[in-house]
C-alpha positions in Angstrom: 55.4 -34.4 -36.6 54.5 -37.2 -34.7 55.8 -37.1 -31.3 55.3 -39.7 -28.5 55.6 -38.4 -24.9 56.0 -40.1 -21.9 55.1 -39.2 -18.4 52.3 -36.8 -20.2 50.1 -36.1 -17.3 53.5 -35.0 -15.1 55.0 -32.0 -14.3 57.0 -31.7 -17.4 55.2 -33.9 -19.8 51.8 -31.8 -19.5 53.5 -28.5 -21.0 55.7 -30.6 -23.2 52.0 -32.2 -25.0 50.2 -28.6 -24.2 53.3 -26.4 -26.3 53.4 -28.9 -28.9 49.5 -29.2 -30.1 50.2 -25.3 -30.4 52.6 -25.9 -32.3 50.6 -28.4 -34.7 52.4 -31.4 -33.6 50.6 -34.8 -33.4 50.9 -35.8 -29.4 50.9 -39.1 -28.2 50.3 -38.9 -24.4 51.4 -41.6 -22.5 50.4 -41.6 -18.9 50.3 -44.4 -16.5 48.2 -43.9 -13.6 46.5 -40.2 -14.4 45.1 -39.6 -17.2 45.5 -36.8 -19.8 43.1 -34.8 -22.2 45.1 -33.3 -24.4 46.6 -35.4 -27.5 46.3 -38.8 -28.3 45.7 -40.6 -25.1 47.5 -44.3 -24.2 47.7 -45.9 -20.9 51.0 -47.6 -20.6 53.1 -49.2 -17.7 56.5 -48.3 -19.3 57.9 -51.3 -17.0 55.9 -53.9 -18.8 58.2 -53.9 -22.1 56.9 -56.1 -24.7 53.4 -54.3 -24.2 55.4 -50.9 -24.6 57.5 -52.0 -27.7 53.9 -53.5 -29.0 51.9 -50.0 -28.7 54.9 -47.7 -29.5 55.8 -49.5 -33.1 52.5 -49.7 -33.8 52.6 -45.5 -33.5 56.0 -45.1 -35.1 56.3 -41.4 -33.8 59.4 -39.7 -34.9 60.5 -38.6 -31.5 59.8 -39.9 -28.2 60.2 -37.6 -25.5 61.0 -39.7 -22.4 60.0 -37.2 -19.6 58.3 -39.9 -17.3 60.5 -40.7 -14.3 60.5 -41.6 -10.7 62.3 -38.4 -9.3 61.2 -38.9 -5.2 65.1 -38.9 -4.3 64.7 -40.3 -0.5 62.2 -42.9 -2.2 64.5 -44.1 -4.9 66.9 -44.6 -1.8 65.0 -46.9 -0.1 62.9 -48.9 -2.8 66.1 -49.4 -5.0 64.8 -52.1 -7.3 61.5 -49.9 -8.4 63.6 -46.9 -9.2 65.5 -49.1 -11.3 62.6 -50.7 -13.0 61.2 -47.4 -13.7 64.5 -45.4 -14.5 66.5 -47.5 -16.0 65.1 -50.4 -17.1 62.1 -48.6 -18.8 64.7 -45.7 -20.7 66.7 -49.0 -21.9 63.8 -51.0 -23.7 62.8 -47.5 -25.3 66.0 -47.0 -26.5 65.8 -50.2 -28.3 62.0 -49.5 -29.3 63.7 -46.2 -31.0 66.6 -48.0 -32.6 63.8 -50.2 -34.0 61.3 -47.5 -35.4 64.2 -45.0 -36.4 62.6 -42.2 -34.4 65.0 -39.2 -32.3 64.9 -40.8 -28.7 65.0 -37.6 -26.0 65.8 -38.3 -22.9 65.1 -35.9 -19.9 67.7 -36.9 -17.5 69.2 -34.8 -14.4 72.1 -32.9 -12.8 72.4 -35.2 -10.0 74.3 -37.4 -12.3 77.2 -35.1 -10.5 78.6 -35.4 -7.4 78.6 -31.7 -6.3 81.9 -31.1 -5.5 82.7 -28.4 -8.8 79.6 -27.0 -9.7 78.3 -25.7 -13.2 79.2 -28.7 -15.0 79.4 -28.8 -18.5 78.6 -32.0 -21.0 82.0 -33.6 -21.1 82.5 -33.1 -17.1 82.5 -36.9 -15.5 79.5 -38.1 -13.9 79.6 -39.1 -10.5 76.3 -39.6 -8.6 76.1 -39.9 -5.1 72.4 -40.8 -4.4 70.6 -44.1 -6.5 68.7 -42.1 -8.0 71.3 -40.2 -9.9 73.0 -43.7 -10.3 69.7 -44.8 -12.2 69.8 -41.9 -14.3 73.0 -42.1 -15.5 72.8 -45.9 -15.8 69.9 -44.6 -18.4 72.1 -42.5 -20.1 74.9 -45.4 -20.9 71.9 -47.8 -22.0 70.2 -45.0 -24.3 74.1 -44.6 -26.1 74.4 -48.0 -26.1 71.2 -48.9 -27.9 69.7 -46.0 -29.4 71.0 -44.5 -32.8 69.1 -40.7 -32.8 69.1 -39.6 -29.2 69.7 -36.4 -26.9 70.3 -36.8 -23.8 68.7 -33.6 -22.2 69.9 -32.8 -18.1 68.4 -30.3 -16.5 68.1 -29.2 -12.5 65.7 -28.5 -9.8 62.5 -28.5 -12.2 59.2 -26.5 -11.1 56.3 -24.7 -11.9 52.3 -25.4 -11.8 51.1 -28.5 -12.2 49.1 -31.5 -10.0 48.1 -29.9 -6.9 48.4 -32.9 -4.9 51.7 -32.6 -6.0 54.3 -30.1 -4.9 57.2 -28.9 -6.5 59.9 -26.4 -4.3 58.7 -23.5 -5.8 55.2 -24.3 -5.1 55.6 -25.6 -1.2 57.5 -22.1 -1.0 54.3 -20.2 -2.5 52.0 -22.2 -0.3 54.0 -22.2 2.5 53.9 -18.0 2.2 50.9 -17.7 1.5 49.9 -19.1 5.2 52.5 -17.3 6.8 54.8 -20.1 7.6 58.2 -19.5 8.0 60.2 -21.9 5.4 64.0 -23.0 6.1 65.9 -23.1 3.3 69.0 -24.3 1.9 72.0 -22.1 1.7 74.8 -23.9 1.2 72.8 -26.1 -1.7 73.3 -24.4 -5.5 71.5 -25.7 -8.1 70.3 -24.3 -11.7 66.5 -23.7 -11.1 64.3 -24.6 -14.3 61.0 -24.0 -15.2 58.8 -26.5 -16.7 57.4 -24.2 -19.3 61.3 -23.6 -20.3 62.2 -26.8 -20.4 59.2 -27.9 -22.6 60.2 -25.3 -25.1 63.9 -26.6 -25.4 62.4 -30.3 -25.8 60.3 -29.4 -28.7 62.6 -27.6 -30.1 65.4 -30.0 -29.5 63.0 -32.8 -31.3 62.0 -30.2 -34.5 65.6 -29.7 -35.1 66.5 -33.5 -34.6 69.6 -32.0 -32.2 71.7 -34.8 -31.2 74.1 -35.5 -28.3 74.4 -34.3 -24.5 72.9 -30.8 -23.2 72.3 -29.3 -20.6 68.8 -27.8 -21.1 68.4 -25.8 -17.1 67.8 -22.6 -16.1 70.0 -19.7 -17.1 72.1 -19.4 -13.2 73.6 -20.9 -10.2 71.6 -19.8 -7.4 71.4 -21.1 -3.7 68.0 -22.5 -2.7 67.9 -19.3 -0.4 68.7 -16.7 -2.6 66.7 -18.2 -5.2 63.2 -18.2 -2.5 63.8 -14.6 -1.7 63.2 -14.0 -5.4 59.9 -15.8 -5.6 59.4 -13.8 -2.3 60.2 -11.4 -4.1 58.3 -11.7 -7.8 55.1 -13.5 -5.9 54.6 -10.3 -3.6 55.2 -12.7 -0.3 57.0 -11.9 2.7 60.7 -12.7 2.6 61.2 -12.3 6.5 59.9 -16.0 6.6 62.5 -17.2 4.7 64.9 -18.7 7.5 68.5 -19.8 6.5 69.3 -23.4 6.8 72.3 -26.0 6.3 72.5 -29.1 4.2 73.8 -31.0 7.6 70.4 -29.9 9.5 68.7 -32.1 7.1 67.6 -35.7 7.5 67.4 -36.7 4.4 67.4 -41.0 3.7 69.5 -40.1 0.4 72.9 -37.3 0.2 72.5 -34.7 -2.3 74.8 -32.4 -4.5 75.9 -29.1 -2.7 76.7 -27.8 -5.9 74.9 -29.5 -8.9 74.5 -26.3 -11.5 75.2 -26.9 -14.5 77.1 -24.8 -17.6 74.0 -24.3 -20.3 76.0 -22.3 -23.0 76.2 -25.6 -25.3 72.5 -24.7 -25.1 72.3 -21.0 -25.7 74.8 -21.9 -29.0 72.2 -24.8 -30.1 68.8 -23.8 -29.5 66.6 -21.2 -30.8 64.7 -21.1 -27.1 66.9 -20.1 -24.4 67.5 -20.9 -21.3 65.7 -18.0 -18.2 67.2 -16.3 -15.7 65.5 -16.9 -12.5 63.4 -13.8 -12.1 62.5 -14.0 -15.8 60.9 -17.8 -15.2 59.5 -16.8 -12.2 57.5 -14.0 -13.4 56.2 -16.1 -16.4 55.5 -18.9 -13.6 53.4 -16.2 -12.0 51.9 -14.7 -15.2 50.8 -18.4 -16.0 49.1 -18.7 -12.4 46.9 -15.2 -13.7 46.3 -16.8 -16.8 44.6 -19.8 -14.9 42.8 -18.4 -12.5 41.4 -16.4 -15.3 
């Protein structure tokens, strides 16, 4: 199968293009400003359309998985216009590129589409972001139903796992952070639906082998608090969980408001997919049997 991936040299897109070369899959890895090793390799601004549309029906994969995104929440506050470029604008002209080719469109999108206020939403529950950059996501969503003719739209919440070092994720600061014997404040009264990118990358592929259509929520298996969800890394990673200090959403000073209670409701997933979602301490030990594997 040929499948196009964007955002290949991210957090998500690296295991996405890694699980699916396993999987005998031909992988075109698009990447904008770091490049990748693995697949086919194409540098591509995904804000400069016609040179998109160009490259990608020249390809004619049969699915595009659209994992590339700008996902700095406080950024996407402040520069407005870029997140829309990037977010919005960019997930519109593929949907049209996909329209035009016939391939399965993906879209990775997220549970800050929700406001917060009910937790463990499910599909059909109404979006309501409270931040921009859960306005631009969702504003991605309307344009890839509008445009697009196969599509999934695929949420998920509170990604992590290994991936650029430069770059850290909240379940790698946390490792870090114990490691060095900081203490680490953490959110409390914050629930989200942790999801590791190894998980996730399974649920794409096999959401793009099966040609599954629609909205689902691909996450991890619970609703967990920030806090209780640290103390099991703590916990799994052998670190010390009496530097894990309780904190409130209203000590932060954030630029952008969050969700206190974005989890979402994955059982449309566990009826649809052949990979399931994991429970917290099952991704975390994989997250950690994957760090043994590297330093191997």
């Amino acid at each position: 199968m040929r499948i196009l991936v964007t955002g290949a040299s991210g957090l998500l897109g690296y295991e996405v293009v890694k699980h699916a070369l396993t999987r005998g899959h031909l992988i075109y890895s698009v990447y904008n400003t770091h490049p990748i090793n693995l697949g086919q390799q194409l540098q591509l601004d995904l804000t400069v359309h016609n040179l998109v549309a160009e490259r990608i029906s020249e390809i004619r994969p049969q699915a595009i998985i659209h994992a590339a995104a700008h996902t700095n929440v406080d950024d996407c506050e402040v520069n407005k216009e870029h997140a829309w470029k990037v977010n919005t604008e960019a997930t519109k002209n593929l949907a049209i590129i996909s329209h035009r080719i016939n391939a399965q469109l993906i879209y990775v999108s997220t549970d800050y589409v929700f406001d917060g206020e009910k937790g463990l939403y499910t599909e059909d529950d109404r979006a309501n972001p409270i931040n921009h950059y859960g306005y631009t996501k969702l504003m991605g969503e309307y344009f890839i139903k509008e445009h697009a003719e196969k599509w999934c739209i695929a949420r998920t919440s509170a990604l992590y796992g290994w991936g650029h070092e430069h770059k850290t994720n909240f379940a790698t600061w946390l490792i870090n952070s114990l490691k060095m014997g900081r203490e680490v404040k953490v959110l409390t009264d914050q629930h989200v639906s942790p999801t590791l990118n190894l998980n996730l990358a399974d649920m794409l592929l096999n959401i793009a082998e099966r040609e599954v259509t629609g909205t689902l929520h691909t996450a991890g298996a619970s609703r967990i608090s920030r806090y209780h969800f640290a103390l099991e890394l703590a916990e799994v990673f052998n670190l010390n969980k009496d530097l894990v200090k309780k904190a409130t959403m209203k000590e932060m000073s954030w630029k952008a408001r969050r969700p206190k209670d974005s989890s979402l409701d994955i059982s449309r997933t566990i009826k649809i997919l052949d990979t399931k979602p994991l429970q917290p301490c099952e991704a975390l030990i994989k997250m950690r049997d994957k760090k043994l594997d590297l330093d191997v």
